[in-house]
BASE-763580 format. One record per residue (C-alpha): x, y, z. Coordinates in steps of 0.25 Angstrom, whole numbers. Layout:
REM residues N
PT X Y Z;
...
This chain:
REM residues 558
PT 54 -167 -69;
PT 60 -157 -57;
PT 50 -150 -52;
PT 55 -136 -43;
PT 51 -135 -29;
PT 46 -121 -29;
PT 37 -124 -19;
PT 49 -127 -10;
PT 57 -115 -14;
PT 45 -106 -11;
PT 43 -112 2;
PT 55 -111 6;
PT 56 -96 2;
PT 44 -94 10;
PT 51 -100 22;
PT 64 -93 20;
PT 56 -78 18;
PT 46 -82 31;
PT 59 -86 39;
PT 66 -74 35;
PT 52 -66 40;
PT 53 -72 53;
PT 67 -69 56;
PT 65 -55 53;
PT 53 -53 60;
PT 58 -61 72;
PT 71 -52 72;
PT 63 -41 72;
PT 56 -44 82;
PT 66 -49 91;
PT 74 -36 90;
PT 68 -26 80;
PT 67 -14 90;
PT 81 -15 89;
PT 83 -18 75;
PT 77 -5 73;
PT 83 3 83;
PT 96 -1 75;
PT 91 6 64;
PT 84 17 68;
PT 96 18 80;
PT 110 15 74;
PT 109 19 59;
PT 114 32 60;
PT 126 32 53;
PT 127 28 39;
PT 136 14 42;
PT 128 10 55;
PT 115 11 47;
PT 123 1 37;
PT 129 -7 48;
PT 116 -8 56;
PT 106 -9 44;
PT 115 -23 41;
PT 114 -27 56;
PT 98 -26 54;
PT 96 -32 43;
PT 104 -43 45;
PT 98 -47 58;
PT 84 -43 52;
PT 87 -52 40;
PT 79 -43 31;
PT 84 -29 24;
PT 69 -26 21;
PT 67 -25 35;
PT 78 -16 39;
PT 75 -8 27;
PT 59 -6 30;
PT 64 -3 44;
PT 74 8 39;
PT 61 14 30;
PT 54 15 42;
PT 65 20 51;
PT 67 31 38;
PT 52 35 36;
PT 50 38 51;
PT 63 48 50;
PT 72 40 61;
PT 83 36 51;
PT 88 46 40;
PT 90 41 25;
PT 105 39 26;
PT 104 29 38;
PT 93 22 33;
PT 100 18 20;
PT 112 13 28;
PT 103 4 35;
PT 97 0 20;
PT 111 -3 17;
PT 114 -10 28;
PT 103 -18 27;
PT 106 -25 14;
PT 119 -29 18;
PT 113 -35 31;
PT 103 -43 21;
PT 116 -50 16;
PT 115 -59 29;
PT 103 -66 25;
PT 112 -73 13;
PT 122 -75 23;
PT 113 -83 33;
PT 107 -91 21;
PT 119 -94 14;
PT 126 -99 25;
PT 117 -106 33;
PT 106 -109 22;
PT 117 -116 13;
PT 127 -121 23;
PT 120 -130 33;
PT 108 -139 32;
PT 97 -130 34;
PT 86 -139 42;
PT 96 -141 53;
PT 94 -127 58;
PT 81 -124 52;
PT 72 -133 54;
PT 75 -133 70;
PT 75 -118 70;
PT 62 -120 65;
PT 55 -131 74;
PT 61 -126 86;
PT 57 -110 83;
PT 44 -116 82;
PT 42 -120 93;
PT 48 -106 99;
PT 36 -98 93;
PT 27 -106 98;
PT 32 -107 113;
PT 37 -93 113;
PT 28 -82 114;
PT 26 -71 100;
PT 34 -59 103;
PT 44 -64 114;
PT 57 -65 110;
PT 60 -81 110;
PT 49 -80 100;
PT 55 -72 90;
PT 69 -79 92;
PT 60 -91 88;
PT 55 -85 75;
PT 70 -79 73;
PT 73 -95 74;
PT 61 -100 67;
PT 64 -87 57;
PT 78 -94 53;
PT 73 -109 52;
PT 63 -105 41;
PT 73 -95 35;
PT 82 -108 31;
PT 72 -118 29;
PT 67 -109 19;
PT 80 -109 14;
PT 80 -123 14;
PT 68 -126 5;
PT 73 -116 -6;
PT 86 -121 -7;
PT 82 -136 -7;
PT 71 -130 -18;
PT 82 -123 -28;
PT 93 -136 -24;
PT 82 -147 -29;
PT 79 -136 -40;
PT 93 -134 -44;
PT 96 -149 -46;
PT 87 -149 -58;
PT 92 -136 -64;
PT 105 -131 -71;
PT 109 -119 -66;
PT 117 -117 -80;
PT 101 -113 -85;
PT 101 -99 -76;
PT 114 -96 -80;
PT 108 -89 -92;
PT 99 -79 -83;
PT 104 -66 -80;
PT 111 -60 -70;
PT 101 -48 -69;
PT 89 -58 -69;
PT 96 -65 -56;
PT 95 -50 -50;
PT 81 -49 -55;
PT 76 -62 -49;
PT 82 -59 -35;
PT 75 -45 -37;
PT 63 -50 -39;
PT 62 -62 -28;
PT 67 -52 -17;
PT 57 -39 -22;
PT 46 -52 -22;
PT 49 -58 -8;
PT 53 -45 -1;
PT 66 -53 4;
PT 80 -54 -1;
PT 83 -65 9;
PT 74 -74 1;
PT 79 -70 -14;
PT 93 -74 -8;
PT 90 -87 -2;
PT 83 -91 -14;
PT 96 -86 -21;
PT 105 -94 -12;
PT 98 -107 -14;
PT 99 -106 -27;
PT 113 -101 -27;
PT 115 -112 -17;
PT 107 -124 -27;
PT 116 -120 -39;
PT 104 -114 -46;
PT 110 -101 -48;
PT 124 -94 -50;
PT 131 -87 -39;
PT 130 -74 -47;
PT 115 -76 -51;
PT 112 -77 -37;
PT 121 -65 -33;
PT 111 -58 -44;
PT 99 -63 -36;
PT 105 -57 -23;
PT 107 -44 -28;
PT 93 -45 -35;
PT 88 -47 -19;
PT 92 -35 -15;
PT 87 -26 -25;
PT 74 -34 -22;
PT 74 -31 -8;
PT 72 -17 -10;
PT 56 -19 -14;
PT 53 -21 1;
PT 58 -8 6;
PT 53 -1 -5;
PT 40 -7 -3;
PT 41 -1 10;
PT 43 12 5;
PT 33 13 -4;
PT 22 25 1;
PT 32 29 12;
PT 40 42 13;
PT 49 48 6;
PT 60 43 16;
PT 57 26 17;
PT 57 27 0;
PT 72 34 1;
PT 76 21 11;
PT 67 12 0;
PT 75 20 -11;
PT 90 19 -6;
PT 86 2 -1;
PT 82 2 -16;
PT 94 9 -22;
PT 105 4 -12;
PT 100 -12 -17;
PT 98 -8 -31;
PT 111 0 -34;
PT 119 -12 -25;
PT 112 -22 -34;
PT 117 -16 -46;
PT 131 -16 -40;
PT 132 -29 -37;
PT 126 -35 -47;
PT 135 -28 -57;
PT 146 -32 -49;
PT 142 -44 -47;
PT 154 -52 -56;
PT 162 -43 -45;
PT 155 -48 -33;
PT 153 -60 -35;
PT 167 -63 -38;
PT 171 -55 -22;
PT 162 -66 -17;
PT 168 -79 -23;
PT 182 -73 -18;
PT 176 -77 -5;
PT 167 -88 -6;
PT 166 -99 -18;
PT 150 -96 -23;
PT 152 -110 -30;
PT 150 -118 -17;
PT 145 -106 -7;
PT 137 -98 -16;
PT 128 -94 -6;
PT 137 -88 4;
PT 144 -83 -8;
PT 131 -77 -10;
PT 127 -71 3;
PT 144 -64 2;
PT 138 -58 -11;
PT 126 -53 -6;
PT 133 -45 7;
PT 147 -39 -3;
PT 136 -33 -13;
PT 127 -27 -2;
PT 139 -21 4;
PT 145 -17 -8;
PT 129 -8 -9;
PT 132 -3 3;
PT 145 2 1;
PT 141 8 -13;
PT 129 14 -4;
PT 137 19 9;
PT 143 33 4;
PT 131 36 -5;
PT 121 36 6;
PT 120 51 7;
PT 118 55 -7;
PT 109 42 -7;
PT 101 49 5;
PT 100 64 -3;
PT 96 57 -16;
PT 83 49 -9;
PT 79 61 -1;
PT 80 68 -15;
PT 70 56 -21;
PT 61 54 -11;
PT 59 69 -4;
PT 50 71 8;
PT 37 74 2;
PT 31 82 15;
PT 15 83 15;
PT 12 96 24;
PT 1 91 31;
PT 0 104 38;
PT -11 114 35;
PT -11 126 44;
PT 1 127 49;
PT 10 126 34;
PT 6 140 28;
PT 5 147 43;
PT 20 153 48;
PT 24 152 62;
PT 27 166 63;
PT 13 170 62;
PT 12 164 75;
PT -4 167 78;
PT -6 161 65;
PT 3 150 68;
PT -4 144 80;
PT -17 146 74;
PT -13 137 62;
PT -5 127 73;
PT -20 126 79;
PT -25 122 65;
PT -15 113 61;
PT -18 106 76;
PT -34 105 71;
PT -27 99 59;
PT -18 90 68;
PT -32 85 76;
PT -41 83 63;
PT -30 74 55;
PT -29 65 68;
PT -44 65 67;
PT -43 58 55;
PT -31 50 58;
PT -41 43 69;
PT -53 43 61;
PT -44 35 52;
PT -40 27 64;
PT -54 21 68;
PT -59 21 52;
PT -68 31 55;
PT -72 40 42;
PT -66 54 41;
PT -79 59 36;
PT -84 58 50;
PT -77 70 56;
PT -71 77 43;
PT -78 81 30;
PT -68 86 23;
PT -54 79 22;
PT -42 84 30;
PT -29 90 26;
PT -22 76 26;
PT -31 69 18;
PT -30 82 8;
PT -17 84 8;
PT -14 68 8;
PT -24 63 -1;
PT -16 56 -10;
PT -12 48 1;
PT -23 38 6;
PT -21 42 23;
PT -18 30 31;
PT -19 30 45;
PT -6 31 48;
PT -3 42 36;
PT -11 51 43;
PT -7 48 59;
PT 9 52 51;
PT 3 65 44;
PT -3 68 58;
PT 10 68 65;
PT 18 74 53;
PT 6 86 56;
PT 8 86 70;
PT 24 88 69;
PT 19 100 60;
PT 12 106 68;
PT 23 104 80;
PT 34 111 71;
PT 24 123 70;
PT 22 124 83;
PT 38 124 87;
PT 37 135 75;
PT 29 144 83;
PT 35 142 95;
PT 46 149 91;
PT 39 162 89;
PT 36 170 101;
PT 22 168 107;
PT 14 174 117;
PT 9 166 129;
PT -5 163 122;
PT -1 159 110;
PT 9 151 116;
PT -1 143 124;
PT -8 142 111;
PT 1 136 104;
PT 5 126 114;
PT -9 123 117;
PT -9 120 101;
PT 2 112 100;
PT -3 103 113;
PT -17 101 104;
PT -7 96 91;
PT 0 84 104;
PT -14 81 107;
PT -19 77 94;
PT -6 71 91;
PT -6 63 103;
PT -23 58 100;
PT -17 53 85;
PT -7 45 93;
PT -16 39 102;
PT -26 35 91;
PT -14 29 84;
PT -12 21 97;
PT -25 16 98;
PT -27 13 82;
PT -25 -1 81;
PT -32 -4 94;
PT -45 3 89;
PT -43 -5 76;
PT -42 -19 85;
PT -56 -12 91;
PT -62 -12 77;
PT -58 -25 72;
PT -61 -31 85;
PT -72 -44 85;
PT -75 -37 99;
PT -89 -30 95;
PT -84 -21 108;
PT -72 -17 103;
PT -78 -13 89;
PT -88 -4 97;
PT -79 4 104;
PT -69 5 91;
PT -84 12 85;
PT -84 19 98;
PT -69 26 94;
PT -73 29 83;
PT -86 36 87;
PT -79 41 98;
PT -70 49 88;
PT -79 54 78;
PT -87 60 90;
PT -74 66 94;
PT -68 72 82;
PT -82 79 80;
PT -83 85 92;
PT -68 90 90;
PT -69 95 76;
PT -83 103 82;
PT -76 110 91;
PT -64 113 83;
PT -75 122 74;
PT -82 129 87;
PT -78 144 86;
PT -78 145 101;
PT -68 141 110;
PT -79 138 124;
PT -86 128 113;
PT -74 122 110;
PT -72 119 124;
PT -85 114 127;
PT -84 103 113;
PT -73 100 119;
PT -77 97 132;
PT -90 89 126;
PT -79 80 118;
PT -70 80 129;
PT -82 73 137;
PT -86 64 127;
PT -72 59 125;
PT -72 54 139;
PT -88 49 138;
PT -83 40 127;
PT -70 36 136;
PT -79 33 147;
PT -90 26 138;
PT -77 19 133;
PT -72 12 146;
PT -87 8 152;
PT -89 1 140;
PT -77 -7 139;
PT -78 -10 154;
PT -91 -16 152;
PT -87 -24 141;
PT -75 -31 147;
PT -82 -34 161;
PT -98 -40 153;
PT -90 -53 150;
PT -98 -54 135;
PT -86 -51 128;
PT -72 -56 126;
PT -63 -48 135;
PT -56 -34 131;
PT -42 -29 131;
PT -47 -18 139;
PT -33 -13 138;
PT -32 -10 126;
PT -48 -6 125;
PT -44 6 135;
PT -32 11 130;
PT -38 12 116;
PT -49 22 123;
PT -41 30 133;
PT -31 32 119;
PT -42 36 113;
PT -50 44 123;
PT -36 52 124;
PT -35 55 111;
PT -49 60 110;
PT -46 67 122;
PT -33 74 114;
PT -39 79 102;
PT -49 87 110;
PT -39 92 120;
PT -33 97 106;
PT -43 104 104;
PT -44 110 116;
PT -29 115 115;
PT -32 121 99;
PT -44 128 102;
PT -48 130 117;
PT -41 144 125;
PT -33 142 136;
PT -44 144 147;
PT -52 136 138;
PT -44 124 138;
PT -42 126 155;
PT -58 124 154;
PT -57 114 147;
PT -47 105 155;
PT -55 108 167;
PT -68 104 162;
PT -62 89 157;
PT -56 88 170;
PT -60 75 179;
């Protein structure tokens, strides 16, 4: 009795998706700044987003990619909706070259004569070869192509020995639609229509399949490649689920197409190639005339496409501002005093955007919860959701600012407000510093060095003592007490960063320890220590008068 080889089809899938992986990682890394300079650069016309989306994705070897990169491009706002889907339609006609490359090369030679030396003498590159030079990732590009055909190899040797025991007459009764379904399926499963359609081209290939039901299972693939970009989306902003939307609507309404007209299709391909004895190549020709035909159904409905998205997913905008929303500009004494207060607001959510940072519990500083965590508290506040809301509030309060400008202010409240604004950049520029230094103080943390742990406790003390003192002086009613807390945290600041490089000094040089990237150890604490050094200068600028201020500077000078 004929037992299937699964086990032999499954390796050789798993081959054929990890040689895919390598070639697009590899490409990446041999030239992604560029790939996505393309994008972002020269996708400002509806055609070169088309043309230059196909470029991409066929050198990429992966529309997935192209189309994840286009939601990232989207959500940060450098590429508008109308170019991001012609670089989404661009992309699947690209994809088309991955049927192509197997169905001329994986069908017409004998596949160990390149592969397996692709594969032996790659080996050896990545081994010689430094990571993350250049020879070593051609070498995994090589490498990248020998396992993407010996993967092929195995499955089509699998679905031949296979087919040698099977009448094909017995699939004849399936379906069309099921064929679609299948491919669906498969590609939504695997996260990769290169693998549904190499399976598809084996079996075409083998005999196991008509051409038509494996025309079916291609048009099934890319409905189903649609499920990682809409994975992607999922949780993101109203803009990366239009690009999600469109990718989905553009695969699903070409799909349709196509597999209605399939009788009609597939008869324009066997005007040019006989599917009897090249049914492959006939295969890949199929695949690229119905991605096309999408596109150019697709191309003068872009527009409308655009306005009817931006209808389905509007911007749903939190105002994450709390004194300046209600407070008009013309009332301009009212206004800066508001500004200040939305500045304290800027200061306290950075305070809890670092607490987050180094793990440390809100309930340290703050009793109550603060206006992010009320307004937002349906939304469980990542790290990084609250370092975006921060800058979102920042460029607030930077619009409010140009706003009062353009009233007419006397030469007080002028430097006021100027003096406000430079509080808002200095708590901006702390939050980016901390961002900087983040993983770093995690390394600390997780460290096996009980040194490094001891100092990560130290940040962490260091802050809490800080942010104290801050919030103190931030209720004194007098300005001159202001000053002198000021001055006491000021002190402390630098206590701590002295304290900080004795100790690390005396660590490196007593020998009892492995040695320390004092590099990195310093540059964490002079980050931090400015940061600290920031928010109270902030302080200084919101609260402190004019003279005040001068006193201050000079009392801190060396």
């Amino acid at each position: 009795m004929f037992e299937f080889d699964y086990w032999k089809l499954l390796a050789g899938l798993g081959i054929f998706l990890f040689g895919m992986h390598l070639l697009e990682a590899s490409v990446k890394d041999l030239s992604g700044k560029a790939f996505r300079r393309i994008i972002r650069d020269y996708t400002n016309t509806r055609l070169k987003a088309i043309a230059n989306g196909t470029f991409v994705t066929a050198l990429l070897q992966s529309s997935s990619a192209v189309s994840l990169m286009v939601l990232a491009f989207v959500g940060a706002g450098i590429m508008n909706m109308e170019n991001a889907i012609g670089v989404i339609l661009g992309s699947n006609i690209g994809t088309t070259l991955t049927a192509w490359i197997v169905a001329t090369l994986g069908f017409k030679i004998k596949i160990e004569t390149f592969a397996l030396p692709f594969i032996g003498v790659a080996a050896i590159g990545i081994i010689l070869f430094k990571p993350g030079t250049r020879l070593y990732h051609i070498t995994r590009l090589v490498i990248g192509f020998g396992f993407l055909f010996l993967g092929l190899d195995y499955m089509k040797t699998s679905v031949e020995s296979f087919s040698e025991h099977i009448n094909p007459d017995q699939f004849q009764n399936l379906a069309l639609w099921m064929y679609l379904i299948i491919g669906t399926i498969i590609t939504a499963l695997m996260q990769a229509s290169a693998a549904t359609i190499a399976i598809t081209l084996a079996a075409l290939n083998s005999q196991l399949m008509s051409f038509e039901m494996a025309a079916a299972m291609v048009i099934g693939a890319n409905i189903g490649t649609t499920v990682t970009v809409l994975l992607g989306a999922i949780g993101g902003a109203p803009a990366k689920k239009r690009v999600a939307a469109s990718h989905l609507l553009f695969n699903l309404v070409t799909g349709l197409v196509a597999f209605v007209g399939l009788p009609v299709m597939v008869m324009i391909v066997k005007i040019f190639i006989d599917v009897t004895t090249n049914g492959p190549v006939g295969l890949a020709l199929f695949h690229t005339i119905f991605n096309i035909t999408g596109v150019l159904l697709f191309l003068p409905l872009v527009h409308y496409l655009t306005q009817y998205l931006v209808r389905l997913f509007p911007e749903q905008k939190t105002d994450l501002t709390v004194h300046i929303v209600n407070t008009p500009v013309e009332e301009v004494e009212t206004a800066v005093v508001a500004l200040k207060n939305e500045i304290i607001h800027l200061l306290q959510e950075v305070q809890l955007y670092t607490m987050k940072s180094l793990q440390i519990d809100k309930r340290l500083v703050f009793e109550d919860l603060l206006p992010f965590e009320k307004r937002l508290k349906k939304k469980r506040l990542s790290v990084d959701d609250l370092y975006g809301f921060i800058k979102s509030l920042h460029t607030a309060i930077i619009a409010y600012y140009s706003r009062i400008q353009s009233h007419i202010l006397d030469p007080a409240m002028a430097q006021d407000l100027e003096s406000a604004i430079m509080a808002s950049r200095n708590v901006m520029n702390a939050a980016k510093n901390f961002k900087g230094i983040r993983s770093d103080l995690d390394e600390f943390d997780s460290s096996d060095s009980i040194f490094l742990n001891r100092q990560y406790a130290r940040f962490r003390k260091r802050l809490i003592t800080l942010y104290h003192e801050i919030n103190n002086i931030l209720l004194l009613p007098d300005m001159e007490l202001q000053k002198e807390g000021l001055l006491k945290a000021f002190h402390q600041v630098e206590r701590s960063d002295n304290d900080f490089i004795k100790s690390t000094v005396q660590e490196s040089s007593s020998g009892t320890r492995e040695q320390l990237d004092l590099s990195t150890l310093f540059l964490v604490n002079r980050l931090f220590t400015q940061a600290c050094r920031m928010l109270l200068f902030s302080v200084k600028d919101l609260k402190l008068s004019e003279e005040q201020s001068r006193n201050f500077d000079k009392a801190i000078e060396p």
